[in-house]
C-alpha positions as CSV (number, residue, x, y, z in Angstrom):
1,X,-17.6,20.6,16.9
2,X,-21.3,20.0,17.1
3,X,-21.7,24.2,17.8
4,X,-20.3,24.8,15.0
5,X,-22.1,25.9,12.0
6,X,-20.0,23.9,9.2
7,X,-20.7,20.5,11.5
8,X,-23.6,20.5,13.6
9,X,-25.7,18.7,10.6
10,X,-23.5,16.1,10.9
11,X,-24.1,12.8,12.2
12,X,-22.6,12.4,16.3
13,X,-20.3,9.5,15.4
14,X,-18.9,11.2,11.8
15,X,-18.4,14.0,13.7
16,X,-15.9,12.0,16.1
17,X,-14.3,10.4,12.9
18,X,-13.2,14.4,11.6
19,X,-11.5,14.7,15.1
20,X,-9.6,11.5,14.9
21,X,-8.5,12.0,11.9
22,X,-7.5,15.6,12.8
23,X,-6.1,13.8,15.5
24,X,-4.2,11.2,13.6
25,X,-2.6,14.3,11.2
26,X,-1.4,16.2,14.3
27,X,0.1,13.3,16.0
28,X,1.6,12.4,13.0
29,X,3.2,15.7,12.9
30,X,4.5,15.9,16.0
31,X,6.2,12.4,15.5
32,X,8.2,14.0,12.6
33,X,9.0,17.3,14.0
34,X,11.0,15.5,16.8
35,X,13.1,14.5,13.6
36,X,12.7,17.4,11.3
37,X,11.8,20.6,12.7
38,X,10.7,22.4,9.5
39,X,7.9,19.9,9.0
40,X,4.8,21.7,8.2
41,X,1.5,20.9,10.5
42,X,-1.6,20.0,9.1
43,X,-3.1,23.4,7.2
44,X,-6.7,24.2,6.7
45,X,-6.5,25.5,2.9
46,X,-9.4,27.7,2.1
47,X,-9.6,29.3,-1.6
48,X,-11.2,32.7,-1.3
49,X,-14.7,31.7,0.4
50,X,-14.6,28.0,-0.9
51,X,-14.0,26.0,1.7
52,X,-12.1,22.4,1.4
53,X,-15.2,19.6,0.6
54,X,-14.0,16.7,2.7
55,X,-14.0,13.5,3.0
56,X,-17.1,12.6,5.8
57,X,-17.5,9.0,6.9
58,X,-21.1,7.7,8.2
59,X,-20.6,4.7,10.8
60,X,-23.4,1.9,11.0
61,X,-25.9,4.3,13.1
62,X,-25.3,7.2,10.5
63,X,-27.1,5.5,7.4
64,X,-29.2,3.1,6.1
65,X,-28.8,1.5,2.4
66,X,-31.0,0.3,0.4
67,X,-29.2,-1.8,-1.9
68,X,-32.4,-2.9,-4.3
69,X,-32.9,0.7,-5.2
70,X,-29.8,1.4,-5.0
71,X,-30.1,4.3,-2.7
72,X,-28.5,5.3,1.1
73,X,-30.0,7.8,3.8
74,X,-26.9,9.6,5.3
75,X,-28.0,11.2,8.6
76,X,-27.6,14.6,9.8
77,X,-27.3,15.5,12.9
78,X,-29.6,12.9,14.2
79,X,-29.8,8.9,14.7
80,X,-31.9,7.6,12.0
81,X,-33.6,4.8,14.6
82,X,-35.5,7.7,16.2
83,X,-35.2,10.4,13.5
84,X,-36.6,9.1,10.0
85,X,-36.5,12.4,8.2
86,X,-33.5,13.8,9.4
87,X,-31.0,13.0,6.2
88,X,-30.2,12.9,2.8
89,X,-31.0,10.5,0.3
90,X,-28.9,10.0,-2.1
91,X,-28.9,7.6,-5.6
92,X,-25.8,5.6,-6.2
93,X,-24.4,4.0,-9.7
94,X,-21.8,1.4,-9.5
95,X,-19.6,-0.3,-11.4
96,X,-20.7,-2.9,-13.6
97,X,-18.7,-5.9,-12.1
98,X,-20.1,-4.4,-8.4
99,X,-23.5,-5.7,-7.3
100,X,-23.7,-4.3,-3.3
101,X,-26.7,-6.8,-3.3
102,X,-24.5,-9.8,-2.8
103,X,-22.6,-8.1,0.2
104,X,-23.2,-9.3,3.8
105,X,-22.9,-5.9,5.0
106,X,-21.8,-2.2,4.8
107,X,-20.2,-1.2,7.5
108,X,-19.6,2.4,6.8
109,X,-20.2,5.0,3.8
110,X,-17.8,8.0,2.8
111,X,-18.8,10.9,0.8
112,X,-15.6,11.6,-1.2
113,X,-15.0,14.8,-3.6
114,X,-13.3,13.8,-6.7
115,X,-12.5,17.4,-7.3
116,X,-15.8,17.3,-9.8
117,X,-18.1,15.8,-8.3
118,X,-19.1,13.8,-5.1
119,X,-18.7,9.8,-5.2
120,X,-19.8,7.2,-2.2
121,X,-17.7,5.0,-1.6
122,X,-19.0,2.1,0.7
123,X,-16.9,-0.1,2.9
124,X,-18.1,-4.0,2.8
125,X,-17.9,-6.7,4.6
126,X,-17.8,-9.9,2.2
127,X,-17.1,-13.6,1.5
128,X,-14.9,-14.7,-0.3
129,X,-14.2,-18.2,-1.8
130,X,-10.5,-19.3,-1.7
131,X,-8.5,-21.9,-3.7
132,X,-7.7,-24.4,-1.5
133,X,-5.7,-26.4,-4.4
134,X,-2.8,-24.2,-3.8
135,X,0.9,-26.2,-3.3
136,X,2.8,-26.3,0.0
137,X,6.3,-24.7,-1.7
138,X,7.2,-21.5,0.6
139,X,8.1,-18.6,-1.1
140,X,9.8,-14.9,0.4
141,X,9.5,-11.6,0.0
142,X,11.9,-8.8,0.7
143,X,10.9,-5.3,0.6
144,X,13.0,-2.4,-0.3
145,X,12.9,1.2,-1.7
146,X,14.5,0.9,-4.9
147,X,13.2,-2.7,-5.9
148,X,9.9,-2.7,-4.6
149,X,9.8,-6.3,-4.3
150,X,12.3,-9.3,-4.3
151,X,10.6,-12.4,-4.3
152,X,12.7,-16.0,-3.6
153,X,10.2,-18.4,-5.5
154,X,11.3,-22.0,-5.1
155,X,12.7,-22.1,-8.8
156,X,13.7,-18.9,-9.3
157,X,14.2,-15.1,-8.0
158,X,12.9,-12.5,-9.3
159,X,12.9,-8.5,-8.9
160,X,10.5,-5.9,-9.2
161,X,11.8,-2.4,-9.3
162,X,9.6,1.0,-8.7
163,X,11.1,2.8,-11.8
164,X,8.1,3.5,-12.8
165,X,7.0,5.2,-9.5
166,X,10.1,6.9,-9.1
167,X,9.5,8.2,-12.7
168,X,5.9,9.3,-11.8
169,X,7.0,11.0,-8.2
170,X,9.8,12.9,-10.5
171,X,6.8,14.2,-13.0
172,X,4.2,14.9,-10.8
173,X,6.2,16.5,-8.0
174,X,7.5,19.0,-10.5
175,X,4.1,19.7,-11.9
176,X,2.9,20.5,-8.2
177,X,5.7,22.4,-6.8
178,X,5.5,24.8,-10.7
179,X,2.4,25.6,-9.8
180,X,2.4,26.0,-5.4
181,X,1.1,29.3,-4.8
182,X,1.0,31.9,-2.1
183,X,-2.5,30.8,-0.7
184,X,-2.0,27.4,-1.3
185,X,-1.8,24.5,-4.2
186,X,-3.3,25.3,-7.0
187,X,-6.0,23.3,-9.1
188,X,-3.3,22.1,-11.2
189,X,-1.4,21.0,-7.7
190,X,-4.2,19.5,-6.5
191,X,-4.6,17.6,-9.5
192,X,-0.3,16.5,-9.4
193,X,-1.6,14.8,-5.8
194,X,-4.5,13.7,-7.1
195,X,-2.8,11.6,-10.3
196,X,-0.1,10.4,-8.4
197,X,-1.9,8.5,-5.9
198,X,-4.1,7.4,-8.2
199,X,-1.3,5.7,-10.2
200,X,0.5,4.5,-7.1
201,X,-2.8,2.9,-5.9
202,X,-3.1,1.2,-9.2
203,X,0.9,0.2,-9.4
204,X,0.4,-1.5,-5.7
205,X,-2.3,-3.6,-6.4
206,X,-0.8,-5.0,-10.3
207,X,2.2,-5.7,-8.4
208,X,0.7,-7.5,-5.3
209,X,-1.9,-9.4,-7.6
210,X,1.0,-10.3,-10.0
211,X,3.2,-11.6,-7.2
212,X,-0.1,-13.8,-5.7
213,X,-0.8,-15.4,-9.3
214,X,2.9,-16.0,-9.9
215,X,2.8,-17.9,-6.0
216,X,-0.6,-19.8,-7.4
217,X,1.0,-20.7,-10.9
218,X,4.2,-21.6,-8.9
219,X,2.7,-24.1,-5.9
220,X,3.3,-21.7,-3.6
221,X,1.3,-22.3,-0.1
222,X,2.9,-19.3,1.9
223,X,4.4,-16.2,1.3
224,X,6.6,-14.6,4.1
225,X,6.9,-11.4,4.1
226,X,10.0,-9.5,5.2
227,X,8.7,-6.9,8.0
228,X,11.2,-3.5,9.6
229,X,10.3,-3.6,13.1
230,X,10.7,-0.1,14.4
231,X,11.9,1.1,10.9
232,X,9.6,4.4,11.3
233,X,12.8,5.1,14.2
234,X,15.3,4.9,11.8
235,X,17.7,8.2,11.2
236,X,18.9,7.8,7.5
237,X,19.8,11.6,6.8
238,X,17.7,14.1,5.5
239,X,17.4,12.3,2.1
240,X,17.0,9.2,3.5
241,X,14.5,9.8,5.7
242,X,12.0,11.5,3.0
243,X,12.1,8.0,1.3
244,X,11.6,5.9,4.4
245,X,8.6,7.7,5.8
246,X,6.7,7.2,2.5
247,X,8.6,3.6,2.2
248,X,5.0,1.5,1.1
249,X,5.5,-1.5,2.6
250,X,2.6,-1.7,4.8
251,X,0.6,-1.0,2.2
252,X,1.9,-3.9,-0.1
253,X,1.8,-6.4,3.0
254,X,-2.2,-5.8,3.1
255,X,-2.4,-6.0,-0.6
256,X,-0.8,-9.1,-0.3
257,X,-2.6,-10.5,2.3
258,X,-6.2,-10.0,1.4
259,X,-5.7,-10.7,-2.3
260,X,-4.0,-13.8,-1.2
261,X,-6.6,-15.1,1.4
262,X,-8.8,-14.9,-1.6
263,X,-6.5,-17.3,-3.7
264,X,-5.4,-19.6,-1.0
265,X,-2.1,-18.4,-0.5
266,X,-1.2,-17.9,3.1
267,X,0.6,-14.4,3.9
268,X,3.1,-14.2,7.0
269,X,4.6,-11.4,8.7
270,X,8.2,-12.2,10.0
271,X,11.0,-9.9,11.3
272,X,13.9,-8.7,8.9
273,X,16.3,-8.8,11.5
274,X,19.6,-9.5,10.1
275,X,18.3,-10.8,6.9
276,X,20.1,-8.6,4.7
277,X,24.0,-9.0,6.2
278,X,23.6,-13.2,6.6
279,X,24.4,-15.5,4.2
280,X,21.4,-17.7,2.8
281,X,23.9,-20.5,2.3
282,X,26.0,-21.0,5.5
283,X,24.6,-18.3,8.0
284,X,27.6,-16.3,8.3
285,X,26.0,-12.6,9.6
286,X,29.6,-10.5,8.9
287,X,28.7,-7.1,8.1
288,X,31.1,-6.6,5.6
289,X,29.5,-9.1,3.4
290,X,27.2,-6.5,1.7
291,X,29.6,-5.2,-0.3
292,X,27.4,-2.9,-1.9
293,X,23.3,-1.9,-1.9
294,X,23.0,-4.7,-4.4
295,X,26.2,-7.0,-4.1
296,X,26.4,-9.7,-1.2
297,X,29.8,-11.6,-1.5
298,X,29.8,-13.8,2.0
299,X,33.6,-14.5,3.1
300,X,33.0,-17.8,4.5
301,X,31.4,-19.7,1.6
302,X,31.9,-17.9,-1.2
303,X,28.6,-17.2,-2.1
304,X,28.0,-14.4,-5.0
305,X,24.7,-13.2,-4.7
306,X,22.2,-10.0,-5.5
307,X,21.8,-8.4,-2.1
308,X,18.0,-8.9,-2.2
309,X,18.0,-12.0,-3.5
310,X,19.7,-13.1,-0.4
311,X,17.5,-11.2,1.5
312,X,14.2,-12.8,0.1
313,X,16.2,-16.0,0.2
314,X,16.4,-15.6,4.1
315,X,12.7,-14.6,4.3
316,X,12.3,-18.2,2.8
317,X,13.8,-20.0,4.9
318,X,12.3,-18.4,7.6
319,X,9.5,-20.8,7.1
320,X,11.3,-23.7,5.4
321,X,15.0,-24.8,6.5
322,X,15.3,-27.0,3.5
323,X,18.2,-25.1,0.7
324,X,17.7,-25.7,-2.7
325,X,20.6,-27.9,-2.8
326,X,22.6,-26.6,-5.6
327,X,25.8,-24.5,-6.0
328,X,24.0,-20.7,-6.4
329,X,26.8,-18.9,-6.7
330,X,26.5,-17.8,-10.3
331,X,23.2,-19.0,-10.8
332,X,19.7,-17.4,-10.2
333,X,20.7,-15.7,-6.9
334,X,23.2,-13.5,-8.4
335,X,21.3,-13.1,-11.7
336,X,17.3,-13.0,-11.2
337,X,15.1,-12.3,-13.6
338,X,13.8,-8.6,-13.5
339,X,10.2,-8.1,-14.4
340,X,8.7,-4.6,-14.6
341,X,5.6,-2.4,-15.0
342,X,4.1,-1.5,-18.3
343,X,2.4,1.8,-18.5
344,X,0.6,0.9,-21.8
345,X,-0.9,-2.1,-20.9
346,X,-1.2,-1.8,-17.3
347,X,0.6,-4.9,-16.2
348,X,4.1,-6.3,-15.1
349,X,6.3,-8.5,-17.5
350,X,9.5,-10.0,-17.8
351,X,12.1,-6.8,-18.9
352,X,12.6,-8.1,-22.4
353,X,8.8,-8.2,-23.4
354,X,8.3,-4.3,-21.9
355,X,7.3,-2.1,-24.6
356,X,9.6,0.8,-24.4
């Protein structure tokens, strides 16, 4: 890649990120073709003799910032230790509530297009004071598809469903696939994508900073987190696999984790393994028990319970062994609270103060 015309001005080591990510795109591919075999590679999309602006990462060696002028030198080509006039300089503007002054360190520097213009965006390396005042209660976490998250607080279950992604997919999806063209998407296409990752992004981190607070507010100490091992090697159908391959739950565990390092709440990863077909009460594992995707009816105890409930339930007691000590049956395990996102204010409430 350093013959060629379009990268030989780049820095050595951002030239070795473009491969593996290339890399990364291909492999991914050929993981899902084993599955699907009309799955499309990676494409180069060029429009006419625009080509794609993108993304280009600088590692340590490829810049050097200036944080109290608020500028950054981005080599090219060369290492800026023995070549000082080899780069471009470029001015920055952040965010009010961002001072990169205070950081310890930036470790690397991408050059993003927006689709209007070019942004930096720098990845940083900071401290961050926790809350060590948090409770010792344990609460779980069960992923899922259709409720996003089910969390077993030690007072209470509640749900959080993706309607509003769902809704957002159904929107945007259309909008892009209307206006797919021969030679590619369309600025209207590549605006679809554009929109709906911004508003997943933003959905991911209300919910995981909700779910933290709500653990801080509640005592809660640590938060286990219900993990698929090997769910990537599932076969779910056609249908079923489209949702599990862009199942988010990665992404919400790392949400989770950092924002709760920073308020004192301790994150674990534990294995699902079972956690959906055994009862939380007795810890009979029958199959037949989920009746239904949401109805769990165990035939040894009796117990009457939301699926995911139960499932979060287990996650709980993954940690701690101790039950609540009450009958559940009919109480907040098969009737949780449901709280869900508000478009117009941003932020995720209890269903009956949503704004429709």
């Amino acid at each position: 890649m350093k013959n060629q015309a379009c990268w030989k001005d780049l820095n050595a080591q951002s030239s070795q990120k473009v491969i593996e990510e290339l890399s990364d795109a291909f492999q991914s591919w050929f993981d899902l073709r084993q599955k699907d075999d009309t799955a499309n590679p990676p494409g180069y999309r060029k429009h006419g003799d625009e080509r794609p602006r993108s993304t280009v990462s600088f590692k340590e060696d490829g810049f050097k910032h200036d944080p109290d002028n608020n500028r950054v030198r981005l080599s090219k080509g060369s290492n800026l230790k023995g070549y000082w006039s080899d780069f471009l300089l470029c001015e920055y503007q952040t965010r009010p509530d961002v001072d990169l002054s205070e950081v310890n360190s930036v470790q690397n520097v991408r050059a993003v297009w927006n689709g209007d213009e070019w942004e930096l965006h720098f990845v940083c390396k900071v401290k961050l004071k926790t809350n060590d005042s948090t409770g010792n209660e344990v609460a779980g976490i069960d992923l899922g598809i259709t409720n996003i998250a089910t969390v077993a607080f030690p007072d209470e279950y509640v749900l959080y469903p993706g309607n509003s992604i769902k809704q957002d997919k159904h929107y945007f999806k259309r909008s892009e696939y209307d206006t797919e063209g021969k030679n590619g998407p369309s600025n209207k296409s590549t605006w679809a994508r554009r929109k709906l990752a911004d508003r997943e992004t933003h959905f991911f981190h209300v919910l995981s900073d909700t779910i933290i607070t709500e653990c801080v507010e509640r005592g809660v100490g640590t938060l286990a987190v219900s993990w698929p091992e090997d769910v990537r090697d599932s076969d779910w159908g056609k249908t079923g696999n489209k949702k599990l391959h862009t199942w988010a739950f990665d992404r919400i565990y790392q949400y989770l984790e950092y924002k709760g390092e920073e308020r004192g709440v301790e994150v674990l990863k534990e294995n699902e393994w079972d956690t959906s077909k055994t009862c939380s009460r007795c810890g009979d594992d029958t199959t037949s028990n989920r009746v239904e995707r949401g109805l769990y009816v165990c035939s040894s105890c009796e117990l009457v319970a939301n699926a995911d409930c139960n499932g979060a339930e287990n996650m709980r007691q993954k940690i701690t062994p101790s039950p609540h000590g009450e009958d559940r049956s009919n109480g907040c395990v098969a009737q949780p609270s449901v709280h869900l996102f508000d478009r117009e204010s941003g932020t995720v409430r209890p269903r009956e103060q949503v704004v429709s």
